[in-house]
C-alpha positions in Angstrom: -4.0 -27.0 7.1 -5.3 -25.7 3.8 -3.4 -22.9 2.0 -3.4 -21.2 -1.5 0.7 -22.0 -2.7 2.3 -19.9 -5.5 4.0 -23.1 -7.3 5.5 -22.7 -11.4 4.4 -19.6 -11.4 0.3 -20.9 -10.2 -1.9 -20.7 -7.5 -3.1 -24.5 -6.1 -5.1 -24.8 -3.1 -2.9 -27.1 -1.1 -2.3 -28.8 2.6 0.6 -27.4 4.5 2.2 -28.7 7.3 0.9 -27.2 10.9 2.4 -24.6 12.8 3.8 -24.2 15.8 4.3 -21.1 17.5 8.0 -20.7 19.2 9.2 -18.4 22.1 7.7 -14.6 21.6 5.0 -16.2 18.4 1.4 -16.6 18.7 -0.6 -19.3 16.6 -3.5 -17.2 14.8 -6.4 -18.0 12.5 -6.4 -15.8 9.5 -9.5 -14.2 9.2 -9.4 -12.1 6.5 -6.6 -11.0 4.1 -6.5 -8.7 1.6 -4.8 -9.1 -2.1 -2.2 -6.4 -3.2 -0.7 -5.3 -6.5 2.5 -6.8 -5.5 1.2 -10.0 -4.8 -0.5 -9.9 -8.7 3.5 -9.0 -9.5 4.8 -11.7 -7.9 2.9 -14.5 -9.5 4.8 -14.2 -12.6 7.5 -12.4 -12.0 8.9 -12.9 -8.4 12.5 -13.9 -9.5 13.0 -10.4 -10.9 11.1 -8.8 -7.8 13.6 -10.7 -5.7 16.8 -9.8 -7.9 15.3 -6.3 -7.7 15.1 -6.3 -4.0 18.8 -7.8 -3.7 20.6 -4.9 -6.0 18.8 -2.5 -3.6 20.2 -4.3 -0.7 17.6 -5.7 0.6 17.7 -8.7 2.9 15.9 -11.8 2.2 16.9 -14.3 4.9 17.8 -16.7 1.6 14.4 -16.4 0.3 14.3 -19.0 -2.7 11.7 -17.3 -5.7 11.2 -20.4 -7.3 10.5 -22.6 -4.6 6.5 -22.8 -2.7 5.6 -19.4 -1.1 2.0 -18.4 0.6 1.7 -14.8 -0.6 -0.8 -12.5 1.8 0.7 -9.6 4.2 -2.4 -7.5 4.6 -4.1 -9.1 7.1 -6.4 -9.3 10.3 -6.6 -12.9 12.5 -7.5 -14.3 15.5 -4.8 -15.4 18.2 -5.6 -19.2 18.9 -1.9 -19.8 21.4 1.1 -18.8 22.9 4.9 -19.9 22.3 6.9 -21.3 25.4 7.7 -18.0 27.6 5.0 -15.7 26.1 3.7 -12.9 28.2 0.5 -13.4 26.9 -0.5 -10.1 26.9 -3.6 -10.5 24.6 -5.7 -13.5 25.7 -6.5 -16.3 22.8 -10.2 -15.3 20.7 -8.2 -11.6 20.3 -8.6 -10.3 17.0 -5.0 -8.4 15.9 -3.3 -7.1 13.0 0.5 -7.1 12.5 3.4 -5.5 10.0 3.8 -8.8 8.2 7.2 -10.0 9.5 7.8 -12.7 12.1 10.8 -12.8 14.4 12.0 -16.5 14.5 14.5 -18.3 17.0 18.3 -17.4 17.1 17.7 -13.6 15.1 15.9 -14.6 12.1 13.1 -12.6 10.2 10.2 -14.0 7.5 8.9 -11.4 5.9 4.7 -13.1 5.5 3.9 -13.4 2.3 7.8 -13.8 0.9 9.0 -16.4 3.0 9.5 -19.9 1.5 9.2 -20.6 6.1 6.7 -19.3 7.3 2.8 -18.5 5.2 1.6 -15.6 4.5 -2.3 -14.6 5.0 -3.7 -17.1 2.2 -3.5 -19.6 4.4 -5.6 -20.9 7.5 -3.4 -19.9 9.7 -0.1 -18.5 10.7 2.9 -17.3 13.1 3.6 -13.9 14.2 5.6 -12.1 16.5 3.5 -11.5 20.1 5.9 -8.5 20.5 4.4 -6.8 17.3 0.9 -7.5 17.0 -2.0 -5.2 17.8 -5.3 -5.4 18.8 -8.0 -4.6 16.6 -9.8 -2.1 18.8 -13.6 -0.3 19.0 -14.8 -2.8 17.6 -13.3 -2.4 14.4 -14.8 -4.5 12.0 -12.5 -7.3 10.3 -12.6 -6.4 6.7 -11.9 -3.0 7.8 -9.3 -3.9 9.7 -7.6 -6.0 7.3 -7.2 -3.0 5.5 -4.7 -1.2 7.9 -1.6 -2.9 5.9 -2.3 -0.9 2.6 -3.4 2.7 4.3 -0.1 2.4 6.5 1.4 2.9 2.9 -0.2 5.7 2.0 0.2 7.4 5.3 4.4 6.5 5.4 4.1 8.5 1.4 2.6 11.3 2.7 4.7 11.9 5.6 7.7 11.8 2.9 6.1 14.9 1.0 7.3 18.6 2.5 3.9 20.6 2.3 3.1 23.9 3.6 -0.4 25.3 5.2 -1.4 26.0 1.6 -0.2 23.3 -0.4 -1.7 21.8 -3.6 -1.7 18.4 -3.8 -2.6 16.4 -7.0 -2.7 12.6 -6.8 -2.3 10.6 -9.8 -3.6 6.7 -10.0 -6.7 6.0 -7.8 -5.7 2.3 -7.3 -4.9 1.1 -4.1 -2.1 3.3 -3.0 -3.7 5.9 -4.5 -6.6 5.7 -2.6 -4.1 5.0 0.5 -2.5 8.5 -0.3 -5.7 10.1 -0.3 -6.8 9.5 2.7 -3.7 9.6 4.4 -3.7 13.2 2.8 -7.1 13.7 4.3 -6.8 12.6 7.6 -4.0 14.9 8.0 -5.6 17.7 6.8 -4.2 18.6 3.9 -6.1 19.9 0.6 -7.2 21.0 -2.0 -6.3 17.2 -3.3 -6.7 16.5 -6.9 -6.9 13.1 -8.0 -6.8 11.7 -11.5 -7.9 8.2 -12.7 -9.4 7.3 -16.2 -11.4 4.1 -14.2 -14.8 5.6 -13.3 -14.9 3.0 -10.1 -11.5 4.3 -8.6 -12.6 8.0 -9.2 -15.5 7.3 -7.0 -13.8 5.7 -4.6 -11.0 8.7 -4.4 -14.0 10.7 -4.2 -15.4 8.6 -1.0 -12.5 9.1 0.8 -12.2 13.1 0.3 -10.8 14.1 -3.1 -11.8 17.6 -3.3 -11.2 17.3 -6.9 -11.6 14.0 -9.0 -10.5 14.0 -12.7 -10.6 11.5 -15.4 -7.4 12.1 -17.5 -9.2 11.3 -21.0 -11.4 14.6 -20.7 -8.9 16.6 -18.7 -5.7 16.8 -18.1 -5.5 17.4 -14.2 -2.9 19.2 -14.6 -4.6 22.3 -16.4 -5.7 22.6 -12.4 -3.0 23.7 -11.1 -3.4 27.8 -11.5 -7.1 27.6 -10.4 -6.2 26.5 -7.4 -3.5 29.2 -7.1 -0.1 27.5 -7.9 1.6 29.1 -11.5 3.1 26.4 -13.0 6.1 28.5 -15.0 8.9 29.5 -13.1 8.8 33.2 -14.2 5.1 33.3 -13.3 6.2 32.2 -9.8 9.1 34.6 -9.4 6.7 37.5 -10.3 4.6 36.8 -7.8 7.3 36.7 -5.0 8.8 39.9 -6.2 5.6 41.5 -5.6 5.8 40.2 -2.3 2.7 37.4 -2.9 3.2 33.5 -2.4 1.9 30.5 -3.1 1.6 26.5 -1.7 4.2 23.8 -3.0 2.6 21.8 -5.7 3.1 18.1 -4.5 2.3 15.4 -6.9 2.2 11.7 -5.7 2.7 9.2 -8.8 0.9 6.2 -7.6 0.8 4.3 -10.9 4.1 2.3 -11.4 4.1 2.4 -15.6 6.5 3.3 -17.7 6.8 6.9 -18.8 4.7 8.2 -15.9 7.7 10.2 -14.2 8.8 11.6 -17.0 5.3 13.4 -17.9 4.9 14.2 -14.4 7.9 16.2 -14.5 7.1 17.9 -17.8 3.5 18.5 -16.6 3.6 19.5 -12.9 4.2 23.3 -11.9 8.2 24.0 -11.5 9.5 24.0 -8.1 7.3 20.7 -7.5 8.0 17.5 -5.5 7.0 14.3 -6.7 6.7 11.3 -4.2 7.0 8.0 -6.1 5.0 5.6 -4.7 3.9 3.5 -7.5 5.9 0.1 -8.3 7.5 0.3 -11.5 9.2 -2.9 -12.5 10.7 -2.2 -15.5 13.9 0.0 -16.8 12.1 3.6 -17.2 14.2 6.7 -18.4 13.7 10.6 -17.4 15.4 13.5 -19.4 16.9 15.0 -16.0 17.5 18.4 -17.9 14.0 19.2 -17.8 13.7 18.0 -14.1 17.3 20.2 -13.3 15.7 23.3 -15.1 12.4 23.1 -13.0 14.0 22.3 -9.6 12.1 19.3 -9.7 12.1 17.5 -6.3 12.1 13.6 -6.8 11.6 11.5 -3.9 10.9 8.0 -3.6 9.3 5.5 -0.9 8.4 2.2 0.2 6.8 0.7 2.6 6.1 2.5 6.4 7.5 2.4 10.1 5.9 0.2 12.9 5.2 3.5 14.1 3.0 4.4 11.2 1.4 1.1 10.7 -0.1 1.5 14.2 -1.1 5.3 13.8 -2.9 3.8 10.3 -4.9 0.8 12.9 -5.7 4.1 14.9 -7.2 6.5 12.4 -9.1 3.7 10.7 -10.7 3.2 13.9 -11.4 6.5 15.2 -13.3 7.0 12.0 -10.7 9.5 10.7 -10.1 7.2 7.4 -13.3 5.5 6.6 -12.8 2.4 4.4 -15.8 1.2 4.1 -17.3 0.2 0.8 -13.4 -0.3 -0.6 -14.2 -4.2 -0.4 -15.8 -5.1 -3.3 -15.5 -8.7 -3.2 -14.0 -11.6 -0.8 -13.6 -15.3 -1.4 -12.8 -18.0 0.0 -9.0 -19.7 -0.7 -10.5 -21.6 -3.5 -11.6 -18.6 -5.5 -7.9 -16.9 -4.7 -7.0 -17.8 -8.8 -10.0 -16.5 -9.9 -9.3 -13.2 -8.1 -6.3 -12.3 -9.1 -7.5 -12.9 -12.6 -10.7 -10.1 -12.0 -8.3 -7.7 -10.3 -6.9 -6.8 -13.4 -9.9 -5.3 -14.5 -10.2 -1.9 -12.5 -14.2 -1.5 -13.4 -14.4 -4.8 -11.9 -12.8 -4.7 -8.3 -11.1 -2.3 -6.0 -9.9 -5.1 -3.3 -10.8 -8.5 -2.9 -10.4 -9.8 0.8 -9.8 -13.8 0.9 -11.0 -15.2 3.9 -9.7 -18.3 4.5 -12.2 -19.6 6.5 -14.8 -19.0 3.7 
């Protein structure tokens, strides 16, 4: 079968050998499959993403950076058979989604998309786990639902953050967990959310998906916000106003950038008393002055990734119509224009997500 193969640090269009689903996999056709910062990461710099991962303790099954990998873990396919023993719950033609990571025989897991095993969603098809896949329901449509991957991030962020009924949220970096954040923020009722981008496209995409208040950073610093909408940003401000027996929501800032230098002037910038969620990737060594942070009682917290749990709550609210993500496609392509795609992606006027649809 045809698949799109990170090898030497390049993309070539390839044939790989055929699967075969084992006890508890099904065989599925990948439909479509959506392309994610990491993956644009991982082209050319994977070894340090994977020596990364290792310090922090992560387990990669003996994942081998430098050897053939089929990146794509933000997927929606088809189910085409059943391993030996399989309950066979959902009936071959049944469109599903899945948290990109197949249970193998004996114990073993391939995380799709970083396995050297197993393929990832640039390929015709792949294995998953019967035991974690879900149907696409309501008729969900597939781009859509290809989607659920990326939101489930943005959902498992905002569950990190400690709001209150009255909490100000701002969001800064409209990309694609930015946009994730925002209407994971929405969904769940939360607002007045201020987000900041200086890419026109992604400021009318964060505006699409609820953004009561959308910013570009070159005229405004979003920032300058924050007592508008009723949160002083100086401690002795804040204090004042609790002696006098008045209050006020936390200011929660979500940093959803992954640069250099962007914690640091979120901490000098946001209101004191503030929690930042990191959920942008940064890759490289940064540095914060933690006196400023201490003297602010600045809350840091940092995620990754989402539960099961929340991955299927995401399918769920992208269904019911509670996160609409339509018109976040911008383009989709079949494997052989995966190289050219990853190249336009870094161009945020040009695209907000490319789906590759193998089948193309």
């Amino acid at each position: 079968m045809r698949a799109v193969v990170r090898r030497n640090k390049q993309l070539v269009c390839d044939e790989i050998a055929e699967l075969e689903p084992a006890e508890g996999q099904v065989l599925v056709r990948t439909l479509a499959c959506g392309i994610c910062g990491s993956d644009l990461h991982a082209l050319h710099h994977m070894e340090h993403m994977i020596d990364l991962s290792r310090r922090a303790g992560g387990a990669d099954n003996g994942f081998d950076p430098s050897a053939d990998t089929v990146f794509g873990h933000e997927f929606c396919a088809e189910i085409l058979d059943h391993g030996p023993g399989s309950a066979k719950t959902l009936k071959s033609g049944t469109r599903v989604v899945s948290v990109p990571a197949t249970l193998t025989p004996g114990g073993g897991l391939e995380l799709l998309g970083f396995s050297n095993r197993l393929p990832g969603g640039f390929a015709e098809r792949m294995l998953l786990s019967e035991a974690l896949v879900l149907e696409v329901p309501n008729g969900l449509a597939t781009d859509q639902a290809a989607l659920t991957e990326p939101f489930a991030v943005g959902l498992h962020a905002v569950a990190k953050a400690r709001m209150d009924a009255n909490s100000v949220v701002l969001v800064v970096g409209c990309g694609p967990v930015g946009l994730a954040v925002i209407a994971a923020l929405k969904a769940g009722g939360h607002g007045p959310v201020i987000a900041a981008d200086f890419s026109p496209r992604r400021r009318a995409a964060a505006e699409r998906l609820g953004a009561d208040v959308v910013i570009d950073p070159a005229q405004e610093s979003p920032h300058d916000r924050w007592e508008a909408l009723g949160v002083p940003r100086a401690r002795a401000a804040q204090n004042m106003i609790r002696m006098m027996g008045g209050g006020f929501g936390r200011p929660v800032v979500f940093e959803c950038v992954g640069a250099p230098g962007v914690v640091q002037a979120l901490i000098e910038a946001a209101p004191a008393g503030a929690q930042i969620i990191v959920a942008g990737v940064c890759m490289e060594t940064d540095r914060i002055e933690p006196s400023i942070a201490i003297t602010k009682e600045i809350e840091l917290t940092f995620v990754f990734g989402y539960s099961p749990e929340e991955f299927a709550a995401t399918l769920h609210n992208i269904a019911e119509g509670k996160i609409d993500v339509s018109g976040l496609v911008t383009s989709k392509v079949g494997l052989d224009g995966v190289a050219d795609a990853f190249v336009a992606l870094a161009d945020p006027e040009a695209q907000v997500k490319i789906l590759v649809e193998p089948g193309r």
